[in-house]
N, CA, C and O atoms as a GROMACS GRO file, in nm:
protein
  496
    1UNK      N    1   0.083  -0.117   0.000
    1UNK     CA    2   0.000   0.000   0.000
    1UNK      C    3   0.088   0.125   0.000
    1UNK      O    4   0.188   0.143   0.070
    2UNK      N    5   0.050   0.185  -0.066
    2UNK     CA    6   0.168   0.323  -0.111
    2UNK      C    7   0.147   0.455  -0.013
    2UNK      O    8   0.031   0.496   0.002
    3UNK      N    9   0.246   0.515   0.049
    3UNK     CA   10   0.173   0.633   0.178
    3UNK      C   11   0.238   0.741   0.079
    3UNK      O   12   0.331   0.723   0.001
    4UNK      N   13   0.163   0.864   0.105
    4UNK     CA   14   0.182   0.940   0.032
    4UNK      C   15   0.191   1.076   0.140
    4UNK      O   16   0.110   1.124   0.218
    5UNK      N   17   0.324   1.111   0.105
    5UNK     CA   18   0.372   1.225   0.214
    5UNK      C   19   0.302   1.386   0.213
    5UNK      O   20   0.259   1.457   0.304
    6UNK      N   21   0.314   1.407   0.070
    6UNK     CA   22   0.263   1.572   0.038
    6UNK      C   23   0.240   1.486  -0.148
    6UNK      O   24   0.292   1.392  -0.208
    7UNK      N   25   0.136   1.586  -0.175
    7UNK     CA   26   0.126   1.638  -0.289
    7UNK      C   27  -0.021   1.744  -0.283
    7UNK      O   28  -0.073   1.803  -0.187
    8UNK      N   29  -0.065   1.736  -0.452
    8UNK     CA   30  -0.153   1.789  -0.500
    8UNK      C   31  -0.246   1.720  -0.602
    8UNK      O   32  -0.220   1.614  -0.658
    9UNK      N   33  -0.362   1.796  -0.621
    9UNK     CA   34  -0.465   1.734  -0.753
    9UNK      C   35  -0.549   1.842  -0.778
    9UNK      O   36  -0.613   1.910  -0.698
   10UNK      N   37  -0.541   1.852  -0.908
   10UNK     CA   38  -0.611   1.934  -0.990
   10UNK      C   39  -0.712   1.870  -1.054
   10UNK      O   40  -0.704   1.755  -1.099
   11UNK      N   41  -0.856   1.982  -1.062
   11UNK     CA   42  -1.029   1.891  -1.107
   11UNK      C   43  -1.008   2.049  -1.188
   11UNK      O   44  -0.945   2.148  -1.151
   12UNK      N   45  -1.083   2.028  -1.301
   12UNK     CA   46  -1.158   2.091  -1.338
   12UNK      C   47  -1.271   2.050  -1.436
   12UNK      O   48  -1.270   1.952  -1.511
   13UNK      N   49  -1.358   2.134  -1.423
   13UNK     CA   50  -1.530   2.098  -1.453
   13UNK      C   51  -1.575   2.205  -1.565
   13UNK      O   52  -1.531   2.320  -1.556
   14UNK      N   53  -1.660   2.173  -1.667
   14UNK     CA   54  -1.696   2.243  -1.760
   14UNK      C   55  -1.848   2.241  -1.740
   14UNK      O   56  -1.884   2.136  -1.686
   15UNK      N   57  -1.977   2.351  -1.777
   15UNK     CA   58  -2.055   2.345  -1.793
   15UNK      C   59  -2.130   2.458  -1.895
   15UNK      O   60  -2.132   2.579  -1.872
   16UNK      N   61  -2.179   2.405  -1.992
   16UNK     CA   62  -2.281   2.486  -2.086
   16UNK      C   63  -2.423   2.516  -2.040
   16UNK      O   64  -2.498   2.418  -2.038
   17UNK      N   65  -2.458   2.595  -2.014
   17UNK     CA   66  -2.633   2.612  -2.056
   17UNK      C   67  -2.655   2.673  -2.189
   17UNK      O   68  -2.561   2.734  -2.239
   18UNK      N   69  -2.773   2.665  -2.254
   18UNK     CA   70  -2.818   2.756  -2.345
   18UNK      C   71  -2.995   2.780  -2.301
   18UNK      O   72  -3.071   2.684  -2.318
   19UNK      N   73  -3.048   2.911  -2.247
   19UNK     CA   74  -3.176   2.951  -2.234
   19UNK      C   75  -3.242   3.061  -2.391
   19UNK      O   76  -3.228   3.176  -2.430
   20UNK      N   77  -3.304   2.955  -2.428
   20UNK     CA   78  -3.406   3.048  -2.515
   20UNK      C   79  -3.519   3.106  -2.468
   20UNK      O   80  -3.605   3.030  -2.425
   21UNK      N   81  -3.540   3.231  -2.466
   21UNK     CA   82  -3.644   3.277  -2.400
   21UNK      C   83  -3.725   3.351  -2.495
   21UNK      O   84  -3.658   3.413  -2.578
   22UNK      N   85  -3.867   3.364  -2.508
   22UNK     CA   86  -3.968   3.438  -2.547
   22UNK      C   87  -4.084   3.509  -2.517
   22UNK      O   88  -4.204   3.478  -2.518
   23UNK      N   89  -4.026   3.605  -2.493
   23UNK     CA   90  -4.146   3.710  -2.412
   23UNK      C   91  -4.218   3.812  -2.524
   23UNK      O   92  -4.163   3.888  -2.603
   24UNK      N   93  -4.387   3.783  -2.500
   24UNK     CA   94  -4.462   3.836  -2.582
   24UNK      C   95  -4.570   3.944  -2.505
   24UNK      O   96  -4.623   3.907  -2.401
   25UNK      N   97  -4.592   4.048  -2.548
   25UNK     CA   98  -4.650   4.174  -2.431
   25UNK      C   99  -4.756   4.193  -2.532
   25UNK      O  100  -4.733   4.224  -2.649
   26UNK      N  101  -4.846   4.178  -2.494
   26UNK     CA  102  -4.965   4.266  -2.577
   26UNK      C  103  -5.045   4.405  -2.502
   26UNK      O  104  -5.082   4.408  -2.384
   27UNK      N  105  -5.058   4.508  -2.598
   27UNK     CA  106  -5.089   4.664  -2.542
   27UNK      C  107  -5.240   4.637  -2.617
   27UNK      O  108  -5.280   4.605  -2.729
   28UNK      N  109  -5.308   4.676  -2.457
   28UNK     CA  110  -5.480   4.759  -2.519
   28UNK      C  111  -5.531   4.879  -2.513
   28UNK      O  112  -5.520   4.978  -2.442
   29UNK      N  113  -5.576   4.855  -2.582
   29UNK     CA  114  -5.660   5.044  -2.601
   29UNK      C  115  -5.808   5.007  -2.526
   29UNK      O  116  -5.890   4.964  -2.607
   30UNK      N  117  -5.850   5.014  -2.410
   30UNK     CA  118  -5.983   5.021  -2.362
   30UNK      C  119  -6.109   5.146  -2.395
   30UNK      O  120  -6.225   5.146  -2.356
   31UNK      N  121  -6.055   5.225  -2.461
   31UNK     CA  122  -6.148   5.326  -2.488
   31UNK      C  123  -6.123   5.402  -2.612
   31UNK      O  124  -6.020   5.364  -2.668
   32UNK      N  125  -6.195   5.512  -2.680
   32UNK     CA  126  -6.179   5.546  -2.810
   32UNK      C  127  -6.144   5.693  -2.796
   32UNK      O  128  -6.181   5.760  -2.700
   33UNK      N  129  -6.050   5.751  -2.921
   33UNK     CA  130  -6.039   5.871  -2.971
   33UNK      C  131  -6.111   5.922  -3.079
   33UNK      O  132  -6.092   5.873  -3.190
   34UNK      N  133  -6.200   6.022  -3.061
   34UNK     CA  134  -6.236   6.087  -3.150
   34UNK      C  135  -6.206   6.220  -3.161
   34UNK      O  136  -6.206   6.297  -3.065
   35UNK      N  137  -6.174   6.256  -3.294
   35UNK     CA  138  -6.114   6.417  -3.266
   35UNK      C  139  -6.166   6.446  -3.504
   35UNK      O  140  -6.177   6.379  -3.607
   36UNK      N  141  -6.176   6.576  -3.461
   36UNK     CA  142  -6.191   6.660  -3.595
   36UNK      C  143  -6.159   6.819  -3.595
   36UNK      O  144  -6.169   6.903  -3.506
   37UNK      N  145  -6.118   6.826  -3.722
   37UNK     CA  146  -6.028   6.987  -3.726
   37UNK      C  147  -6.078   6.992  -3.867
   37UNK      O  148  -6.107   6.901  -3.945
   38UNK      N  149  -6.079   7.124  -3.880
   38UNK     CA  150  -6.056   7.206  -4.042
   38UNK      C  151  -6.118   7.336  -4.048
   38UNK      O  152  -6.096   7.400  -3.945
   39UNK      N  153  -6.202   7.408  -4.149
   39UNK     CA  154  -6.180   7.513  -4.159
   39UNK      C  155  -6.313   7.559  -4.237
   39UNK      O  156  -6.328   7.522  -4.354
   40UNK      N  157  -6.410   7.640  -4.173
   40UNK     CA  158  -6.551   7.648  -4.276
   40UNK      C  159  -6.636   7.575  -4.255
   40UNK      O  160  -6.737   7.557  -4.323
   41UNK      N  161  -6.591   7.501  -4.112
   41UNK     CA  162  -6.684   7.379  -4.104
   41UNK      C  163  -6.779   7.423  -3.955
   41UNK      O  164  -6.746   7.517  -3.883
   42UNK      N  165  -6.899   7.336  -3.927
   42UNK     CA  166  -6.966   7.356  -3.790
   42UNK      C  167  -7.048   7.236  -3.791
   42UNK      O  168  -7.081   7.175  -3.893
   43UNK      N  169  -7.079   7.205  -3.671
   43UNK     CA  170  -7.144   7.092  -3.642
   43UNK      C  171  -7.262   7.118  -3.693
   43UNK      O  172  -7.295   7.234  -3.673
   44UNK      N  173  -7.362   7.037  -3.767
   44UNK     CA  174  -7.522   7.035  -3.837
   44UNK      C  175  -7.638   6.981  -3.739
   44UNK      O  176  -7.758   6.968  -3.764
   45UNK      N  177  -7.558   6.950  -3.602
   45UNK     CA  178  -7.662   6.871  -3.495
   45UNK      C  179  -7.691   6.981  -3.432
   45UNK      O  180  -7.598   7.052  -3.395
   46UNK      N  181  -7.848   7.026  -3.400
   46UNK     CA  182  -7.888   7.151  -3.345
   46UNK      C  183  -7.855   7.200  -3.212
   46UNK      O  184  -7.862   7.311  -3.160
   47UNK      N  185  -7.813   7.077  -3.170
   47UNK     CA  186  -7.736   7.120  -2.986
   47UNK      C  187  -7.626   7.170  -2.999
   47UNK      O  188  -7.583   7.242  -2.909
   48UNK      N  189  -7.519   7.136  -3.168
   48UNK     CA  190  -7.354   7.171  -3.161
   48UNK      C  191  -7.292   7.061  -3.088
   48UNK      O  192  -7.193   7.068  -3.015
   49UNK      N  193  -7.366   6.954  -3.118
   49UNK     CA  194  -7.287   6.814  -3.073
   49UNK      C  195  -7.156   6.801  -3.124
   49UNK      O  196  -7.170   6.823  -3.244
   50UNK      N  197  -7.045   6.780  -3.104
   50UNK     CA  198  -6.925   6.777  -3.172
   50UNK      C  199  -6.878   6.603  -3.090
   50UNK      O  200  -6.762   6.577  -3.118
   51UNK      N  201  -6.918   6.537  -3.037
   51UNK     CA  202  -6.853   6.393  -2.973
   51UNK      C  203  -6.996   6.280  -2.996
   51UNK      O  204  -7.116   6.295  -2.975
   52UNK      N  205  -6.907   6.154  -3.052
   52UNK     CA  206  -6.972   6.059  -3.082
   52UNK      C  207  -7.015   5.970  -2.926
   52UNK      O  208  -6.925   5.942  -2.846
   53UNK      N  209  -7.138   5.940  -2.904
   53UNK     CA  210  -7.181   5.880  -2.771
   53UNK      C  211  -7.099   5.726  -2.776
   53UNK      O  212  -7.071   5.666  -2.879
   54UNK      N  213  -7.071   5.681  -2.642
   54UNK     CA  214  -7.038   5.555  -2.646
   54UNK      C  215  -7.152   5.433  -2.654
   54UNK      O  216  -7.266   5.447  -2.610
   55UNK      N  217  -7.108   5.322  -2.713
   55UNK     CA  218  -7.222   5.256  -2.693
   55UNK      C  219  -7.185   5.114  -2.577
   55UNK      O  220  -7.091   5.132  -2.500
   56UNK      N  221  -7.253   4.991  -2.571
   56UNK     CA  222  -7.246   4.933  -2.492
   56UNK      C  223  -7.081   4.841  -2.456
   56UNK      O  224  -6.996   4.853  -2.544
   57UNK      N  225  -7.056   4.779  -2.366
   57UNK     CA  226  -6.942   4.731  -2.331
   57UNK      C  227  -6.893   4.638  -2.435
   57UNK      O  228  -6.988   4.566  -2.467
   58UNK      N  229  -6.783   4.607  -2.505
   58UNK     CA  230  -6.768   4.460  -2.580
   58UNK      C  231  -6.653   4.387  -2.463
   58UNK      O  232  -6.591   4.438  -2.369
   59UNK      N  233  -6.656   4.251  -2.516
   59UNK     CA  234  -6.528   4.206  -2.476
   59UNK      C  235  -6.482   4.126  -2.569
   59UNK      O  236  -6.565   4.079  -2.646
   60UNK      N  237  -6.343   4.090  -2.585
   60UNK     CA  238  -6.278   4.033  -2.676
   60UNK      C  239  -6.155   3.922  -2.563
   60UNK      O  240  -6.136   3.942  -2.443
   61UNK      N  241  -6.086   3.805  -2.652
   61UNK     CA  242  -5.997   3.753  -2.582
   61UNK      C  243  -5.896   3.756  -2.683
   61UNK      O  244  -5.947   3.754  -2.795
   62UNK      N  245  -5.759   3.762  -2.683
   62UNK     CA  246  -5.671   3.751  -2.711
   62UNK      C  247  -5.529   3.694  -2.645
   62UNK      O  248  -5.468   3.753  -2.556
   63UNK      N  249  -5.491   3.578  -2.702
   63UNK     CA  250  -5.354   3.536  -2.622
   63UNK      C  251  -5.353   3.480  -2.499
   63UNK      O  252  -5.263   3.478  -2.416
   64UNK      N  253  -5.526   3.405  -2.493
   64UNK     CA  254  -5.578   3.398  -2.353
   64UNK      C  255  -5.550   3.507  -2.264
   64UNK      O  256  -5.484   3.489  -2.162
   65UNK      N  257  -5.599   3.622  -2.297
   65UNK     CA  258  -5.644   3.743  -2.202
   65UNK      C  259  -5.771   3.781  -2.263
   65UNK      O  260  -5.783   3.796  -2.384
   66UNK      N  261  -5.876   3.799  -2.169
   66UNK     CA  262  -5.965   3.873  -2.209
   66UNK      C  263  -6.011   4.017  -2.153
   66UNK      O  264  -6.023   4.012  -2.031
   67UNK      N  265  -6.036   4.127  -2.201
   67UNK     CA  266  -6.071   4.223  -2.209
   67UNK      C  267  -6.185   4.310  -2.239
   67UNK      O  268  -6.251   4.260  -2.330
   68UNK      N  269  -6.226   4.405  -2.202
   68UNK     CA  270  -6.329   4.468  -2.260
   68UNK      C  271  -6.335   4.613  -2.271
   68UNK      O  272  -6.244   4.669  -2.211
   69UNK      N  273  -6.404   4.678  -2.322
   69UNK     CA  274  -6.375   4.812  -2.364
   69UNK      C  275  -6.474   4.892  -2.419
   69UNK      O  276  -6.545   4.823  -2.492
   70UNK      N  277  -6.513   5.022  -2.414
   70UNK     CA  278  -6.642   5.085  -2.456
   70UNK      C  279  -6.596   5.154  -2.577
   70UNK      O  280  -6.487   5.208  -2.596
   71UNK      N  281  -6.693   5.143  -2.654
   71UNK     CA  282  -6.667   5.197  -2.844
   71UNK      C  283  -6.765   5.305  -2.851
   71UNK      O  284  -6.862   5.319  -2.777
   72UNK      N  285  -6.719   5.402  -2.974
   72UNK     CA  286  -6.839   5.536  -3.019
   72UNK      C  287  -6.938   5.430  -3.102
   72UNK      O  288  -6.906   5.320  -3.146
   73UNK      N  289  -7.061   5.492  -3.109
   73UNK     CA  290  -7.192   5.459  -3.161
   73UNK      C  291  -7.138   5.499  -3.333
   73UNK      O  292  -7.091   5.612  -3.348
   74UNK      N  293  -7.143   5.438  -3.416
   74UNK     CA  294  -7.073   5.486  -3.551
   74UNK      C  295  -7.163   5.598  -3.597
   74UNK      O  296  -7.133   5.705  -3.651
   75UNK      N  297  -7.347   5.518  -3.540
   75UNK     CA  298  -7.433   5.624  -3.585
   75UNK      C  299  -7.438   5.776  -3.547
   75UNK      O  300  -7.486   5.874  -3.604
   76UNK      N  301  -7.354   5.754  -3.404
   76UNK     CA  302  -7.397   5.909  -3.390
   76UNK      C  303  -7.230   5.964  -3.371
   76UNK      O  304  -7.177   6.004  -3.266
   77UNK      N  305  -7.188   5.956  -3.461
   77UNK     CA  306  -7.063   6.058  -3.556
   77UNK      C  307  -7.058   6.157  -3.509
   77UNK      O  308  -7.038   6.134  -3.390
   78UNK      N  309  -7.062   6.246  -3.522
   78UNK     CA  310  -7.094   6.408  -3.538
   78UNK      C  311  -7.120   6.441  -3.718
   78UNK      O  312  -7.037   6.420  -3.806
   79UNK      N  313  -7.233   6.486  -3.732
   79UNK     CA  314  -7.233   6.566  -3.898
   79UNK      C  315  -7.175   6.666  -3.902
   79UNK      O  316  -7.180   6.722  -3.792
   80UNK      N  317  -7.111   6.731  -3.989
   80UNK     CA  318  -7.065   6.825  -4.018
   80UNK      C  319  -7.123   6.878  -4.162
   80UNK      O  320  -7.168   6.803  -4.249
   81UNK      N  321  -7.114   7.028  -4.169
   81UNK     CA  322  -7.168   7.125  -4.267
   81UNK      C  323  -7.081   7.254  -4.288
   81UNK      O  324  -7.022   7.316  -4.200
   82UNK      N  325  -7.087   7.287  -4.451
   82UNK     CA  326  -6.973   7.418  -4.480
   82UNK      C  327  -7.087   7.513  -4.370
   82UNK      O  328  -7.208   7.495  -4.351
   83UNK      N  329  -7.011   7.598  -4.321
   83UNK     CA  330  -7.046   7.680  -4.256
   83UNK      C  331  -7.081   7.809  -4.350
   83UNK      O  332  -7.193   7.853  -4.326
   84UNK      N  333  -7.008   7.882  -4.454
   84UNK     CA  334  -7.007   7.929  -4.589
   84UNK      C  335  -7.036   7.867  -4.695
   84UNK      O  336  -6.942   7.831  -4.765
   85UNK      N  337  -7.153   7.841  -4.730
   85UNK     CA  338  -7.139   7.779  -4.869
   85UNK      C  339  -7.098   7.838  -5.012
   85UNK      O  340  -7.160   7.927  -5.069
   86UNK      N  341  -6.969   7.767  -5.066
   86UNK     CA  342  -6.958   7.820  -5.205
   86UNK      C  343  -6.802   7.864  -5.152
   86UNK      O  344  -6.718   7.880  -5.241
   87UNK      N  345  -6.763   7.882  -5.018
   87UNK     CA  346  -6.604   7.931  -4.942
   87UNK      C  347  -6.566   7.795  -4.979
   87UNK      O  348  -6.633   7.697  -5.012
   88UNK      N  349  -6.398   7.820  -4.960
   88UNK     CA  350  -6.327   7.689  -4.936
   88UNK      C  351  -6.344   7.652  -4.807
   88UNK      O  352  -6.347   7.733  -4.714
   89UNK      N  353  -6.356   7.533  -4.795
   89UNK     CA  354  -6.337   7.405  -4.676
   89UNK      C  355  -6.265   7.287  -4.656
   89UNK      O  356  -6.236   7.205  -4.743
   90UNK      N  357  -6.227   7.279  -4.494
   90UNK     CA  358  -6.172   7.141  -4.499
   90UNK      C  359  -6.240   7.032  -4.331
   90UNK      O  360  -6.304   7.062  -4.230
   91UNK      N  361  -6.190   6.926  -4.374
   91UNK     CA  362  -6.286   6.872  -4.244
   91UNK      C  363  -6.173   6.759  -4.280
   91UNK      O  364  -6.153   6.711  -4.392
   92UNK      N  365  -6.086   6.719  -4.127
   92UNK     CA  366  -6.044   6.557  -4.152
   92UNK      C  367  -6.101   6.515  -3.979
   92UNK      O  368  -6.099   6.580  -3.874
   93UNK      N  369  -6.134   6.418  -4.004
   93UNK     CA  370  -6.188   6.339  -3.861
   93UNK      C  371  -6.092   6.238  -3.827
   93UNK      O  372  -6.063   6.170  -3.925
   94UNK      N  373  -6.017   6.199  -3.696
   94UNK     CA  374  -5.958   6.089  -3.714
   94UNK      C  375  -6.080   5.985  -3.550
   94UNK      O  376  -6.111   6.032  -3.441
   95UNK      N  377  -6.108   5.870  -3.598
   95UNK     CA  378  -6.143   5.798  -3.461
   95UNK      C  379  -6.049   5.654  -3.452
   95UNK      O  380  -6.037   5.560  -3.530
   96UNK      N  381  -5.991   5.681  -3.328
   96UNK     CA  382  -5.905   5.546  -3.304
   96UNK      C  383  -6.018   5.458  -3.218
   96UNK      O  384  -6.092   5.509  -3.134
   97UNK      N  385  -6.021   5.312  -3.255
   97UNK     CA  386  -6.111   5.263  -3.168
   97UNK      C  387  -6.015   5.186  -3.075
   97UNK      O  388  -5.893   5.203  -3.082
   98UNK      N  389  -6.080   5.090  -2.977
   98UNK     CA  390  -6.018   5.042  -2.862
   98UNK      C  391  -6.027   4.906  -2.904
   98UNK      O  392  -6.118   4.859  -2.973
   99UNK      N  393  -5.937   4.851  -2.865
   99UNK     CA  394  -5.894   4.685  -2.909
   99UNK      C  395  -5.778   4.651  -2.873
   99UNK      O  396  -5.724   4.710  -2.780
  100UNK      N  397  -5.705   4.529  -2.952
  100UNK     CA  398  -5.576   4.507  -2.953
  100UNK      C  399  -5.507   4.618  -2.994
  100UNK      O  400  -5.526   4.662  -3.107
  101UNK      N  401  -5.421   4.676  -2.910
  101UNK     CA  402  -5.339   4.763  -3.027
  101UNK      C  403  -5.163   4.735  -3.041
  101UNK      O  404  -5.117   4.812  -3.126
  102UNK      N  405  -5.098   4.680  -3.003
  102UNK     CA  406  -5.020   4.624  -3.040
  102UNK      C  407  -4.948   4.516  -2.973
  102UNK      O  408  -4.961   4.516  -2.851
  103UNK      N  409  -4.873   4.423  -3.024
  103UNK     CA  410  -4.817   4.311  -2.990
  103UNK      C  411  -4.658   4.310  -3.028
  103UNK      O  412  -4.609   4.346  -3.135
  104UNK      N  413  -4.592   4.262  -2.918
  104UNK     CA  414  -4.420   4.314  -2.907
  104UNK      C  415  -4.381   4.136  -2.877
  104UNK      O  416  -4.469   4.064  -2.828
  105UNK      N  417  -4.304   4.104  -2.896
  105UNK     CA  418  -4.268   3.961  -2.913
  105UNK      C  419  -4.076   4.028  -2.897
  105UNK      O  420  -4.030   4.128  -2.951
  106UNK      N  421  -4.002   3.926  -2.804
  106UNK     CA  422  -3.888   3.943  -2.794
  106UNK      C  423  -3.859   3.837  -2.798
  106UNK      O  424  -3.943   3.754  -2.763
  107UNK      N  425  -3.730   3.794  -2.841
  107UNK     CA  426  -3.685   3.652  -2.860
  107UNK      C  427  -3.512   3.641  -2.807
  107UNK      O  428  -3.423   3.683  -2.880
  108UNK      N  429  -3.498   3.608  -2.734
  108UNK     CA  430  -3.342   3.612  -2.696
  108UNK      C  431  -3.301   3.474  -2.668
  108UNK      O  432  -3.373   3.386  -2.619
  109UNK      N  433  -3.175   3.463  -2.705
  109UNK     CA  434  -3.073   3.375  -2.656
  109UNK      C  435  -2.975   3.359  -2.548
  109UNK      O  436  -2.872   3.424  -2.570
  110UNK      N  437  -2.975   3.298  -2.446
  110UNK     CA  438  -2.835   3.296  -2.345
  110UNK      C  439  -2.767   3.201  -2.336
  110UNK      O  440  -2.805   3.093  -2.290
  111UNK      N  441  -2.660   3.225  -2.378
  111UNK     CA  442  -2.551   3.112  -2.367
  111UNK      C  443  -2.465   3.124  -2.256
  111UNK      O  444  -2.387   3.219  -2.261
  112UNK      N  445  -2.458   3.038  -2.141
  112UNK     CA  446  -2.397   3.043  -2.039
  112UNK      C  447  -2.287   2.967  -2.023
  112UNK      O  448  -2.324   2.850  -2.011
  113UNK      N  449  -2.138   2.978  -2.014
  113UNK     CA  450  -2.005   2.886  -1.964
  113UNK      C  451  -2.008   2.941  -1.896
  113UNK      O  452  -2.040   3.059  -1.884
  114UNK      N  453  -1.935   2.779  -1.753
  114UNK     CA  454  -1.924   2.746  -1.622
  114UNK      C  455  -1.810   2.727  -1.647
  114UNK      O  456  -1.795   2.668  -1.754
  115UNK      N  457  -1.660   2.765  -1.562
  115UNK     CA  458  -1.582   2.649  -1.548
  115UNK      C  459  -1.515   2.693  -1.406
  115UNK      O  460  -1.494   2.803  -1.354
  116UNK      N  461  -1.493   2.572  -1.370
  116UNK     CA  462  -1.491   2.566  -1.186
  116UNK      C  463  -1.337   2.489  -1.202
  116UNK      O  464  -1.315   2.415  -1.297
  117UNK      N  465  -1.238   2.515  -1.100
  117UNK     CA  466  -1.092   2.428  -1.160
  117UNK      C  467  -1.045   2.468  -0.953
  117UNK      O  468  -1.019   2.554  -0.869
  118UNK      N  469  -1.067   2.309  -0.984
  118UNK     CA  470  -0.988   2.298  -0.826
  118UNK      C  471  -0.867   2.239  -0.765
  118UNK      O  472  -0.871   2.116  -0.753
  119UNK      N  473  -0.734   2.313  -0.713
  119UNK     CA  474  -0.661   2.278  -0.673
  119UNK      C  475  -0.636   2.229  -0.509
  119UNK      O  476  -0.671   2.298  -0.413
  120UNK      N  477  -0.582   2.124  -0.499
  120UNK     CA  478  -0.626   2.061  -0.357
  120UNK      C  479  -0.528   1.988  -0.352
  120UNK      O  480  -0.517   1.886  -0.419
  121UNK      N  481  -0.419   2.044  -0.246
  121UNK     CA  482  -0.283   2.035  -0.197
  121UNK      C  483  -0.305   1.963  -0.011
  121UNK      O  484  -0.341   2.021   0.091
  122UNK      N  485  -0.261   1.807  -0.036
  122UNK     CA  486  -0.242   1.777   0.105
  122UNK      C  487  -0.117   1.730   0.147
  122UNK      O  488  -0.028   1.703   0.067
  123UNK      N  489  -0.108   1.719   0.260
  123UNK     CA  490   0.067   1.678   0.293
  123UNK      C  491   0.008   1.604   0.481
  123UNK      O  492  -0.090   1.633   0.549
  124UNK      N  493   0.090   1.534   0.497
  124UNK     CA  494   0.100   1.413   0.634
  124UNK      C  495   0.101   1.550   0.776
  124UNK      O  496   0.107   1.516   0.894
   0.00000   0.00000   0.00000
């Protein structure tokens, strides 16, 4: 049997990971924009209504989330009329409605090295 007075031993260890990860965010719009501008123009509704009424609640699911959100009545718009007839005019309306409004998806990679290195010195 061999006795061994002093020495040493060296380990070393390797390790890889690789994490793919995918994170997806979806943005909602719960409610609506309505807006109008231009020039020569006036509302034709006898009160001077200028905003479209909301109408009842919807809900929608997406991405297994569900949601819900209140929308303008399409019917009740606002009309508009030249205020001058026979002048130049302009009228642009924009209405954003409420829904999905966008979806962001990230996709990353991690590549991880380990290396562990052990020296281990004994003696009598």
């Amino acid at each position: 049997m061999p006795q061994f007075r002093s020495g040493s031993s060296q380990t070393s260890s390797t390790s890889e990971s690789v994490i793919n990860e995918t994170i997806t965010s979806h943005q909602y719009r719960t409610g609506y924009s309505y807006s109008a501008s231009g020039h020569n123009i006036e509302s034709s509704d006898l009160n001077g209504y200028i905003n479209p009424t909301a109408t009842t609640l919807t809900e929608q699911t997406v991405g297994g989330v569900t949601f819900s959100w209140t929308s303008p009545n399409l019917d009740a718009v606002p009309r508009w009329k030249v205020a001058t007839p026979g002048s130049a005019f302009s009228l642009q309306e924009t209405l954003i409605t409420p829904g999905l409004d966008t979806v962001t998806t990230i996709s990353r990679t991690i590549n991880t090295t380990t290396t562990v290195e052990t020296t281990t010195t004994f003696g009598q």
